[in-house]
N, C-alpha and C positions, 0 to 999 in steps of 0.2 A: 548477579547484577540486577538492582531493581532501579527500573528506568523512571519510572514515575518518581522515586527521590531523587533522582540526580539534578543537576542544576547543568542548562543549557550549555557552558563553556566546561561542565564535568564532561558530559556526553562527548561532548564535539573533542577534549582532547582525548578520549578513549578512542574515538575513531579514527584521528589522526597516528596515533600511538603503533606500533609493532604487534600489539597485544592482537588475536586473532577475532574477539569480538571486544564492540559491534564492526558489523563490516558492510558488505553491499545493502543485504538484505534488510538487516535494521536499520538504516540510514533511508532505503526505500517506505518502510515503514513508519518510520518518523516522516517523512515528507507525505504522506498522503493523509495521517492524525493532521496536519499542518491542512491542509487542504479541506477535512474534513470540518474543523476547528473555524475555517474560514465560512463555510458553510451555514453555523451554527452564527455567527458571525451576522451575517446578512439578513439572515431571521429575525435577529435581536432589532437588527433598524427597520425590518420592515413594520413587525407584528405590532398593533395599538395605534398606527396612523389609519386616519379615515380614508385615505385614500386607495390604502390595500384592503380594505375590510371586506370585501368580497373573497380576497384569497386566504385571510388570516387562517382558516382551518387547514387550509393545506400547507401552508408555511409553515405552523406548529409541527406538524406531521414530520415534513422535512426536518426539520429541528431537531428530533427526539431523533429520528434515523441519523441525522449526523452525529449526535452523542453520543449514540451506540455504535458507531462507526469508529469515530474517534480513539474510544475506551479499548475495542478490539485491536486496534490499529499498535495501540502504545503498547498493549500486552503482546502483541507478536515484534516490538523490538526486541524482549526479554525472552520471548520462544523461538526465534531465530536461534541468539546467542544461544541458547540449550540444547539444540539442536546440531551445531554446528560442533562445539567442543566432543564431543562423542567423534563425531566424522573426524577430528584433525588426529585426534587421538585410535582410529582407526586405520591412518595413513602410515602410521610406525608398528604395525604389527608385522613382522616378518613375513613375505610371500610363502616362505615353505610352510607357513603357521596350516593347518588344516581348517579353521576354525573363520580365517582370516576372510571370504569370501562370503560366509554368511554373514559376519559382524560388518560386513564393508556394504553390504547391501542392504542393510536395514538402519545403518546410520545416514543412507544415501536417500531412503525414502523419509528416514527422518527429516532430514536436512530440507528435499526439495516439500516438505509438506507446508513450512512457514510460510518461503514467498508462495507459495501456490494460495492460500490462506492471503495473503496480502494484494497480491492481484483479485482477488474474488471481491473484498473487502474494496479496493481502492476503484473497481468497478462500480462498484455501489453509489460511492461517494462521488464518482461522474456523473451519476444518473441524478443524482441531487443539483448537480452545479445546472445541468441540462434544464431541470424545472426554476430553478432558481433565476435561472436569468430571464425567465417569462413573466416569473411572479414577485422577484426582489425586489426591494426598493432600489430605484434607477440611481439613487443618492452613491449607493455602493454596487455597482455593478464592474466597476474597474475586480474589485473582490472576487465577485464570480467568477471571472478570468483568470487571476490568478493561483485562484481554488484549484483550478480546472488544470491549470499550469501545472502546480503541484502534484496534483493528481496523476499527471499524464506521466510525469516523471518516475513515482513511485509503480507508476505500470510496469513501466519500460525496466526498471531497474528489479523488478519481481522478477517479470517475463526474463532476465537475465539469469536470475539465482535459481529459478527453477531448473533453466537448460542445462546449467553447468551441472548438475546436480546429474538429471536424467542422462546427460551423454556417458559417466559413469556406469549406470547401472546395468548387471548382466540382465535384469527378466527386461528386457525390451518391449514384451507387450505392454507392462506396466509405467515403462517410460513413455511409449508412444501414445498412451491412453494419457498421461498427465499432458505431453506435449501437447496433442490435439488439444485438448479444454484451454493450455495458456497461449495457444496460437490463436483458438479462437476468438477470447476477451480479449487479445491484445491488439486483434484484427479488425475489433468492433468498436472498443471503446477506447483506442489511441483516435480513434478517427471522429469520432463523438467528441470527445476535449480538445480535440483540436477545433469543430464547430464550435463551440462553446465561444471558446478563445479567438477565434475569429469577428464571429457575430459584437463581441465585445469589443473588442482590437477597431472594429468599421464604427462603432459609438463615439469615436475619437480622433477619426481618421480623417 
């Protein structure tokens, strides 16, 4: 599956579908490319008006980081779904299989590496909305919010795909090492997009 040709109402009926991807984790992913996207977004109205021209250099900055945010973002819908086919096809290997526990544990780190990978990624792209609503144009700040929204979502739905993955796995230190890092970002910057979103939200309020 290549996600970058698909067409918006492709995508969406593959995830509504039976078929096993895309599933959480690429749907996470695509929401925070969406957030990131929005980001990019807010640059474009800001950057050439005189009245940001003091920020313009950091605004571009932001910009180039949300593209590159973006473009990683779309390609782990596609390294999800790769990830994951290996693991469903691991679930049907016979328990007497001898073989069975090493192939189950390395499709499981497989697996939990994307969303892990998309929360890192969708952190990122909070940390942008967080500068954004300092230096964007006020024209589109409702934007930044729901950049931030997106964002916050695609956390929360990583920090999910991770877990399920690591409650799986026999090497526990290896789980409890990925756990800590997606407790930690999800501890930090669910609570960041939510300032975001707030600060924004009182703009209107």
């Amino acid at each position: 599956m290549n996600t970058a040709e698909q067409s918006c109402q492709g995508f969406l009926d593959a995830l509504a579908s039976k078929a096993p991807v895309p599933g959480g984790g690429g749907a996470s992913a695509l929401a925070g490319a969406l957030g990131a996207a929005l980001a990019t977004m807010v640059g474009n109205y800001t950057v050439g008006k005189k009245k940001y021209a003091h920020v313009e250099e950091d605004v571009r900055r932001l910009m180039a980081d949300a593209e590159e945010i973006r473009a990683q973002l779309l390609a782990q819908v596609d390294a999800d779904a790769a990830a994951f086919e290996p693991l469903s096809r691991a679930y049907a290997i016979p328990k007497d299989d001898p073989s069975r526990e090493a192939v189950m544990e390395q499709c499981l780190r497989d697996a939990a590496a994307a969303p892990m990978e998309i929360l890192r990624l969708t952190c990122r792209a909070i940390d942008l909305h967080r500068e954004l609503a300092q230096k964007g144009s006020v024209m589109v700040l409702s934007d930044v919010g729901t950049g931030a929204a997106f964002c916050r979502s695609a956390l929360e739905g990583a920090w999910l795909n991770v877990k399920v993955n690591t409650k799986s796995m026999a090497d526990q230190a290896y789980a409890q090492s990925l756990n800590a890092e997606a407790d930690r970002l999800a501890g930090l910057y669910r609570n960041m997009a939510d300032q975001v979103y707030e600060a924004v939200m009182g703009r209107y309020s």
